[in-house]
N, C-alpha and C positions, 0 to 999 in steps of 0.2 A: 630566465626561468627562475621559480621564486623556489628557496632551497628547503628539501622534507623538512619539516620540523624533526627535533630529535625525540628517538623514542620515551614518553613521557605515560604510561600508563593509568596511572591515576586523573591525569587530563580524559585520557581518550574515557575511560570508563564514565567520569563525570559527563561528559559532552553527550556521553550513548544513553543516559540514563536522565537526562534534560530531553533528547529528544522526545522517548520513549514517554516521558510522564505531560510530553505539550501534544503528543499527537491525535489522543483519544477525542481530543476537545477539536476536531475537528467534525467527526462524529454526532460531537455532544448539541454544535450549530448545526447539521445537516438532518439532526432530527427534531429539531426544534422549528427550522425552517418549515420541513416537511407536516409537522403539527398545523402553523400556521396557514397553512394552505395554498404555499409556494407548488411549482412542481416542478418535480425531481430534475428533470430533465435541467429547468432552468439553475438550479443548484447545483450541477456536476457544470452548467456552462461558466456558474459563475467562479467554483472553484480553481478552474482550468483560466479563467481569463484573469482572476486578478492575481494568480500564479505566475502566466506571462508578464504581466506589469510589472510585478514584482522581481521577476529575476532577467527584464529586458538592459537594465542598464547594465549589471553585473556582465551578459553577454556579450553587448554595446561592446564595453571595455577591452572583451576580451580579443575579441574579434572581428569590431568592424560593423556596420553596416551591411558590408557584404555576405559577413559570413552568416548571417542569422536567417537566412533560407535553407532550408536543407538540401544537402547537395541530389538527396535520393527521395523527391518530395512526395511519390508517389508508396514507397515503402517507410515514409513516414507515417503517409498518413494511414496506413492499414494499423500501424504500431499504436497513433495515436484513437483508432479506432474499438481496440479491444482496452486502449485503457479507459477510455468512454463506458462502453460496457461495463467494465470493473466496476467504475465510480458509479454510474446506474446502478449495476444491479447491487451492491451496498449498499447506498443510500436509500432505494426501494424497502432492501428487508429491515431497516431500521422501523418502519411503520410497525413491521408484525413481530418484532423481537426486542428483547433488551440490548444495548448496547455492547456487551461481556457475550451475552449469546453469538450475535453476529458475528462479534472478533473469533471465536474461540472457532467456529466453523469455517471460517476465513483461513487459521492455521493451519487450511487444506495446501494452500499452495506454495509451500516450501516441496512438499511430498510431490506434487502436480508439475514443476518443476525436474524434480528428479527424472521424472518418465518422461518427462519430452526432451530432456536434456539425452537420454538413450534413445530415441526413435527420431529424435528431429535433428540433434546437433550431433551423433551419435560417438555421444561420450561414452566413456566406459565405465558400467555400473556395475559394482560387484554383488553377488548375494547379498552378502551382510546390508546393503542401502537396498534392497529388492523387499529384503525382510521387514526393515525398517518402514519401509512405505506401506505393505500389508499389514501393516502392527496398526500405522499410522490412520488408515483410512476404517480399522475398525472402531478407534477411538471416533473418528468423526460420526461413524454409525452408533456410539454410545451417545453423543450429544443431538441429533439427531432422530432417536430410536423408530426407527418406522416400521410399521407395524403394529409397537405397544403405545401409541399416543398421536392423534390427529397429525396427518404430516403438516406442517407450518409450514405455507410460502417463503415464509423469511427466510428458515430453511436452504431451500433451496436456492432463494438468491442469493444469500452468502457464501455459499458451495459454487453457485456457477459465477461468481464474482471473484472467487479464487483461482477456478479455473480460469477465466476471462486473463484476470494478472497475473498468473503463471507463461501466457501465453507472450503477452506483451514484456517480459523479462527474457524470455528467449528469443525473442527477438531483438531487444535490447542487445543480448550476448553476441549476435550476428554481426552486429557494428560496434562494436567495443573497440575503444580507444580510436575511432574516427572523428573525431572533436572531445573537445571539453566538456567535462559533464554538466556544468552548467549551461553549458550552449543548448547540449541536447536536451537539459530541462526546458530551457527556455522553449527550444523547438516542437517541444512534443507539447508543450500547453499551447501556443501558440495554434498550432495547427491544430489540437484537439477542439479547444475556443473556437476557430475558423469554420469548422465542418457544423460543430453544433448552431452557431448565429446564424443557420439557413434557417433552423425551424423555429427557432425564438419568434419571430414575431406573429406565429399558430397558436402558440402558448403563453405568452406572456403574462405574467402578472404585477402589474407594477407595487414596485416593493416600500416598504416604509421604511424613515430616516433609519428604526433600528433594523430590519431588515439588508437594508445596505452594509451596514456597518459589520454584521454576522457575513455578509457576503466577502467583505473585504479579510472580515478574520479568519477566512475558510484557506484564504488564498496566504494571509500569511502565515498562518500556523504552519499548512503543510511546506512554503520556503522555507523559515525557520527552523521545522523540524528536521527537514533532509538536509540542511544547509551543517546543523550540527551532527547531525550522521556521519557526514563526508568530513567535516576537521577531526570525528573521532576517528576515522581511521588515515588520521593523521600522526595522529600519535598513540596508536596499538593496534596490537595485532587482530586479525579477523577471527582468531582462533579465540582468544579473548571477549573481544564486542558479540561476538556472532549470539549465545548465550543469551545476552543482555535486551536482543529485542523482544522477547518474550515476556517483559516486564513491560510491556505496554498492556497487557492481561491484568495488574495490578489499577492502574490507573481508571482504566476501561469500565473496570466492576465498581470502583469509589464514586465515576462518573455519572454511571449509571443509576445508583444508589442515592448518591446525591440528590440529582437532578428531577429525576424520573422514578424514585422508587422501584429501582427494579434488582435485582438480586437475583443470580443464577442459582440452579437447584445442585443436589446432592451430584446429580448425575452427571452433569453439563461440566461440574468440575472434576469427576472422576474422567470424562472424556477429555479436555483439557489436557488433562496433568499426561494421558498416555500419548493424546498427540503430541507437545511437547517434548516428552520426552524423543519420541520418532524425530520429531525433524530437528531436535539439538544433535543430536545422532548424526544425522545425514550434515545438518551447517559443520559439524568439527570435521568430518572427514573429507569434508569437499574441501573447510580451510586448509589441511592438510596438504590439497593436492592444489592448492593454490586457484581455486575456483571456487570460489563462496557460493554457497547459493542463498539471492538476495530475498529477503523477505520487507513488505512496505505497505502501508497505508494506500491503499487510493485514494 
């Protein structure tokens, strides 16, 4: 067994804050793809298979040949099923919203987490996290406003794309520490990749040399990115990084602006800033009780 690094905080913070500024740009090709006239569907397969690719040998190593079938393949693939969804239904509302917008409505599901973590895994939630989450989900209705402004689709697939990955992390939590977390990545694209390559050839669109190339960067950025998630909390604490994913919100907006000229409004960052604050809220206290709750890219 390979031995903890030792606690080295300015590593871990570094490595959480690399993540955090590679992972928007996953986004930044899934909406660019989707410009060109890919379809979404083939863009979340592609994410998901060169993802497998990408982290099969790392598994390979770890465990075998053997071991890279899931031992529960049928409650993999429901798992790998709502993370499908997730990835859909983000990659969808990127058509109809700016990239900062999407993320910042996505910040639903730390909060989304919390209530299934009390009705499904039947943790124990105190007021103060009860609060937190009603605080939390009015911010989303600040970013959102329905009622004072045409509801936006995108909207709502970014809301049910949070919920989607809220769902798939509690499930995640069911099987914790039954393999390697890289096996389970491996496992979960793999089979995510597998269910989707039924419909591909309904949809296909054959892709050009740079096409390809955005397809491959989809699949490494998000290894890369989560690969340096996990050595950060190698060296510091959850209580520390937890914080730090929310600076993927910086990056996001640059990206966008960049890219796409887009720019969130006055309100979109007053709704933000209160989500945020909610679920930094609920990540210190859950690190507290030694249960993080995980927040991630699809």
């Amino acid at each position: 067994m390979t031995p903890k690094p030792t606690a080295q905080p300015l590593i871990g913070v570094a490595l959480m804050l690399g993540a955090m500024a590679s992972l928007p740009f996953i986004d930044v090709f899934a909406k660019f793809l989707g410009q060109q006239g890919v379809p979404v569907l083939q863009i979340v397969w592609a994410r998901l298979a060169f993802g497998a690719l990408l982290t099969l040998p790392f598994a390979w190593r770890i465990t075998g040949p053997r071991g890279l079938f899931p031992a529960r393949p049928v409650y993999h693939s429901f798992r790998a099923a709502f993370l499908i969804l997730a990835t859909f239904s983000f990659f969808l509302s990127l058509k109809f919203l700016p990239i900062a917008d999407a993320l910042a409505i996505f910040f639903v599901q730390p909060l989304v987490v919390t209530i299934l973590s009390a009705f499904v895994l039947k943790e124990d939630v105190g007021r103060n996290r009860w609060a937190a989450v009603a605080v939390g989900f009015i911010g989303t209705l600040i970013i959102i406003r329905p009622g004072f402004v045409a509801l936006n689709p995108g909207s709502v697939l970014a809301l049910a794309a949070g919920c989607f990955l809220a769902i798939y992390f509690v499930m995640t939590r069911k099987i914790a520490g039954q393999a390697d977390a890289m096996v389970t990545t491996f496992q979960t694209n793999a089979t995510g990749a597998a269910l989707i390559t039924l419909a591909m050839p309904l949809l296909w669109h054959s892709p050009t040399p740079g096409q390809w190339a955005m397809f491959a960067g989809l699949g490494f950025i998000a290894t890369f990115g989560h690969f340096l998630i996990v050595r950060a909390y190698d060296f510091a604490e959850a209580s520390l990084l937890a914080p730090l994913a929310y600076t993927e919100m910086v990056m996001a907006t640059f990206a966008g602006w960049w890219f796409f000229s887009d720019f969130p409004d006055a309100m979109t960052f007053l709704g933000v800033g209160v989500l945020i604050s909610c679920a930094l809220y609920i990540s210190l206290t859950e690190s507290r009780r030694s249960t993080p709750v995980d927040f991630e890219q699809p």
